[in-house]
N, C-alpha and C positions, 0 to 999 in steps of 0.2 A: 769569647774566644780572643788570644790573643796568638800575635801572628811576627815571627822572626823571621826574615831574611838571610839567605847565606849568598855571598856574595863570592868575588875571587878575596877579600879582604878578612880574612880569618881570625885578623888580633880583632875587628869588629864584633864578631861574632860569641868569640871569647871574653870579649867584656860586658857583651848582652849577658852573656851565660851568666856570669858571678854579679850581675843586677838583679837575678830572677830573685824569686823568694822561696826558702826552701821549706814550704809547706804539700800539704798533697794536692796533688792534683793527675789530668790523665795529660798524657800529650800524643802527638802524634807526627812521627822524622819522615819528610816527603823526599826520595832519591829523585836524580835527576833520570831515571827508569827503575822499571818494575813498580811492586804493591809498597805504598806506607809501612813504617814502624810504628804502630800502638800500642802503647800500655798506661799502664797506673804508677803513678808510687807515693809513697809518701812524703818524700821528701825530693822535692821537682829539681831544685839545683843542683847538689848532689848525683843523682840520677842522670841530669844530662852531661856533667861533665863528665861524669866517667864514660859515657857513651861517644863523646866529642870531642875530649881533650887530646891533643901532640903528647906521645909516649916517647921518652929518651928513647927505648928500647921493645923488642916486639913484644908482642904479648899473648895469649892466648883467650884474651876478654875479646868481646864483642867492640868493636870502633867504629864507629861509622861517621870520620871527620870528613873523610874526604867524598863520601857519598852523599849526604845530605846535600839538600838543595832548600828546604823550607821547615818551622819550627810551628806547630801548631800549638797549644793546649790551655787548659780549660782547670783554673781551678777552682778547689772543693771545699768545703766548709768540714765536711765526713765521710766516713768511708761508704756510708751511704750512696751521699749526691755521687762519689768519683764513681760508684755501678751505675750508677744510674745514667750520668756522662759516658763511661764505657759502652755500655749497652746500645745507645744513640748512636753516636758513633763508629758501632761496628756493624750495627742495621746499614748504613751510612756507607759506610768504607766495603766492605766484607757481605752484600746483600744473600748470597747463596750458603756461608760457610763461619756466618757471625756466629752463632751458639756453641759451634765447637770452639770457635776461635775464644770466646769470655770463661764456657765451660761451665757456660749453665744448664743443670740438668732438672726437668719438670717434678714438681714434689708429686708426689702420692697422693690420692683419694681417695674415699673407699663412694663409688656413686651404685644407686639402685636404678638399674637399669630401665625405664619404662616402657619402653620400644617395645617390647617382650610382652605376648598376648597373659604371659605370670611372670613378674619382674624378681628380677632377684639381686642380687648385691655383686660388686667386683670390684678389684682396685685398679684403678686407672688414671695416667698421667695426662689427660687427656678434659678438657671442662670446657662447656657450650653445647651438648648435644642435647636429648631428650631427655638424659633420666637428670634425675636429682645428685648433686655431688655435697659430701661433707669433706672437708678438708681448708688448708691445707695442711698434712701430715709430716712430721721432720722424717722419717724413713717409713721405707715399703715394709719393713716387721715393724713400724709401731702403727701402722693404719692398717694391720693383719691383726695385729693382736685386737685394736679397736673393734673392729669387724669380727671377730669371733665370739667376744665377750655381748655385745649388745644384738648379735640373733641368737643368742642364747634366752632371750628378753621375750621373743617372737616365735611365730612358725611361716617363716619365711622359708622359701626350698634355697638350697646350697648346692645343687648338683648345677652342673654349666651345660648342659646339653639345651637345643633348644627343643623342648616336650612335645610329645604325639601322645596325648594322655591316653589309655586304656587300661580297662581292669586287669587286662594280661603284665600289664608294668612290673618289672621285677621290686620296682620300688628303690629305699636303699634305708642304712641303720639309721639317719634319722626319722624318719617316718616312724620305723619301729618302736622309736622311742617318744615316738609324742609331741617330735621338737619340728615339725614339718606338717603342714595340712594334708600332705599329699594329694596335689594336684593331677600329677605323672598314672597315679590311678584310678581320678575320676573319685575320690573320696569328698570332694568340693568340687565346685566350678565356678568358673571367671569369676563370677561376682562377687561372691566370698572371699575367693581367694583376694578379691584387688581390694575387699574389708581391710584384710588385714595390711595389706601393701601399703592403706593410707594410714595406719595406724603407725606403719615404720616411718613412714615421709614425715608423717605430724613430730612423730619424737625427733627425728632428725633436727627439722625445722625451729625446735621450740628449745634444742640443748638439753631434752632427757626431762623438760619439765612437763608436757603433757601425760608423760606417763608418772613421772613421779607423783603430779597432785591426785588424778586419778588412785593412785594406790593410796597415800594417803587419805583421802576421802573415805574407802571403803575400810582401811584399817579402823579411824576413829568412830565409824558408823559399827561396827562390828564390837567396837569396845564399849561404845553407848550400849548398846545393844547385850553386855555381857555374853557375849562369844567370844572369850579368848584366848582361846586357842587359834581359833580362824584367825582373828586378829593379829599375835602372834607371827602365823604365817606368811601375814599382808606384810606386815615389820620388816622379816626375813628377808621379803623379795624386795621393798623397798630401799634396803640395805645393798643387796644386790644390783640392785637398778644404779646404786653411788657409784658402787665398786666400776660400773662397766664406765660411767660418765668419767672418772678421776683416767682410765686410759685414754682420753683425746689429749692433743697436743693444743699446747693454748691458742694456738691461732684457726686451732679446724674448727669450723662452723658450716653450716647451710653456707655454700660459698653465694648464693642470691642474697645471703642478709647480710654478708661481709663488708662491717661500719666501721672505719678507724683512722685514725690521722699518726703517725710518725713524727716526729717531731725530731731536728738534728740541728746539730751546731752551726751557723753561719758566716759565712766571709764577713758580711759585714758588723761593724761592731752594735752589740744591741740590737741582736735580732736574733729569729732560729728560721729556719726551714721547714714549714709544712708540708706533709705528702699525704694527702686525702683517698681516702677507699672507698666508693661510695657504690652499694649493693653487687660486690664483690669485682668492679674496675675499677681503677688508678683515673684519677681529677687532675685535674694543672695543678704543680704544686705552687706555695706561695710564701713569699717571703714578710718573717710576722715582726714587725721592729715597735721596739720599746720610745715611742716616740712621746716628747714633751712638751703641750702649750703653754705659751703664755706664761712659761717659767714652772708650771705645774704636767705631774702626770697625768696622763690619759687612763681609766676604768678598764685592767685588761680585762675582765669580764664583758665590757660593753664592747672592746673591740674584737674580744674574741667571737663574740656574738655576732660580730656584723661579717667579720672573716667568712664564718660560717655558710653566712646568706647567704654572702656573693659566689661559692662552691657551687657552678653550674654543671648541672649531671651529664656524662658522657659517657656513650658507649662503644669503644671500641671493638677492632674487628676482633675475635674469639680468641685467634692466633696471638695477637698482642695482648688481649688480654691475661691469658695463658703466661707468656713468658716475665710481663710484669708482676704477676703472682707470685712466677719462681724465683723473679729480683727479690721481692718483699719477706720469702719462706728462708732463703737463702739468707738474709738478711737479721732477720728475727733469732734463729734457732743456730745462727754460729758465735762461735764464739769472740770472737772481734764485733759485735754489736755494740755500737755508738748512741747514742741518741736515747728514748723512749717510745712505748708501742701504746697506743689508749682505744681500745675498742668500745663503743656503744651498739645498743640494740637498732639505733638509725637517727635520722641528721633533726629530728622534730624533739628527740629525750637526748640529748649530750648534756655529760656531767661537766656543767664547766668549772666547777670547783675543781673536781682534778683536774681538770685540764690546764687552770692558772696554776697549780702546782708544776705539772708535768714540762712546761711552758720554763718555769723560772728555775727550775731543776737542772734543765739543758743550756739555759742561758746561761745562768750562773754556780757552775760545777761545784764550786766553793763553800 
């Protein structure tokens, strides 16, 4: 952080101003009463003078020469670090009214509620509780459509009531159709039913691969076997089982198994910025520099490797957890994304091949 003075001496201040450097970064105008001005921009010089520049004439812009009293801010390598700076900041500044104030709003998930003596599926902006969550989702109809295509998969119930099974149950059309155990009338009970509940968790868990290999198995067993037609049919649904997998959004996964590093441009020269995920919370990030001994380069494989090690796992509170997710969704899935996103299955199998790609890609754009 760096830190300006306004004094009664205004030419001073005015020649801080056009020293800055007009890259991005966030800052923050402290009046001599009421609340700070925060924001971002991309271009920090620029931005402050027209906020704090003498106007021959009035104007109808925003001025705040004569109200400032102090010059805060923080610059950013990408548009990343500056949310991610903002964010802090306005935790920081704005503790009761920070999330409206940046305008981040919680991504979608579709989680399988386990609470629930028969769990069933919903979408909720909401991750830390009992059931299982897959996401994150870029909108609430693409983690709807997700969710309808893959209990099409299952006989999971779909009704949101919470159940008093009896054979009196009116039931409802899915059951009639086969697509539901029907618990609500006592056609199964708990045990069965929660069969199947792990069968939805496992596919969840594994990205759609527990039931794809499963079908596969029985397909080529079935074709050994010269049954093919049955076979055939195994194809059909394993075909089906792609179709439901290809609607996730690239970043939704088991958010417990959510493994990934970020990677974005840095202040300094000959480095990028790492931002670590590790089993679905946000790590200290770290700054990764292209550094030279002895006249010769260092093994970014071997440094990236020890980067890795020193990644000590943290859990924060749920709440932060949560909102740095929807830094990272927000992040990912707009369109002003900076940087690179590298997901692995967890921190023991990291491709560091692409990763020394992913690495030299962001460093050097060119």
């Amino acid at each position: 952080m760096a830190v300006i003075e306004i004094g009664d001496d205004l030419a001073a201040m005015d020649a801080a101003l056009e020293a800055l450097p007009n890259s991005p970064a966030v800052f923050c105008l402290w009046p001599r009463e009421g609340d700070p001005y925060l924001s971002r921009t991309a271009l920090l010089r620029r931005r402050l003078l027209r906020l704090l520049k003498a106007r021959e004439r009035p104007s109808r812009l925003l001025n705040l020469r004569g109200a400032a009293s102090r010059i805060e801010y923080w610059l950013a390598g990408s548009a990343f670090e500056s949310s991610a700076i903002l964010y802090e900041r306005a935790r920081r500044y704005f503790p009761s009214t920070y999330l409206d104030f940046i305008k981040l709003r919680m991504p979608p998930y579709v989680e399988i509620v386990l609470a629930n003596e028969f769990p069933r599926s919903r979408i909720t902006t909401r991750v830390g509780g009992a059931g299982q969550c897959f996401g994150p989702f870029r909108s609430r109809a693409s983690a709807e459509r997700f969710e309808t295509q893959f209990l099409d998969l299952f006989q999971l119930r779909r009704c949101q009531e919470d159940l008093t099974p009896s054979p009196q149950h009116p039931g409802c059309i899915y059951g009639e159709m086969g697509m539901c155990l029907r618990p609500c009338q006592q056609v199964v009970g708990a045990g069965e039913y929660a069969h199947e509940v792990a069968r939805v968790t496992e596919f969840l868990r594994t990205g759609g691969r527990s039931l794809l290999d499963a079908i596969a198995h029985s397909r080529d067993r079935l074709s050994e076997e010269m049954q093919f037609e049955e076979a055939a049919r195994q194809h059909k649904r394993y075909e089906k089982v792609q179709e439901a997998l290809k609607l996730r959004d690239d970043l939704a996964c088991d958010v417990a198994r959510l493994n990934g590093v970020a990677i974005t441009r840095s202040l300094a020269p000959d480095a990028v910025e790492m931002w670590f995920v590790r089993d679905g919370a946000w790590q200290r990030p770290r700054r990764f520099s292209f550094e030279v001994q002895d006249g010769k380069p260092v093994s970014l494989d071997r440094r990236l490797r020890e980067t890795f090690a020193a990644v000590e796992p943290c859990k924060p509170a749920n709440r932060e957890r949560r909102e740095r997710l929807a830094l990272l969704a927000r992040w990912y899935y707009s369109t002003w994304r900076d940087g690179e996103w590298l997901s692995f299955e967890n921190y023991d199998d990291i491709p560091y091949r692409k990763l020394v790609h992913a690495v030299s890609r962001v460093a050097h754009p060119e």
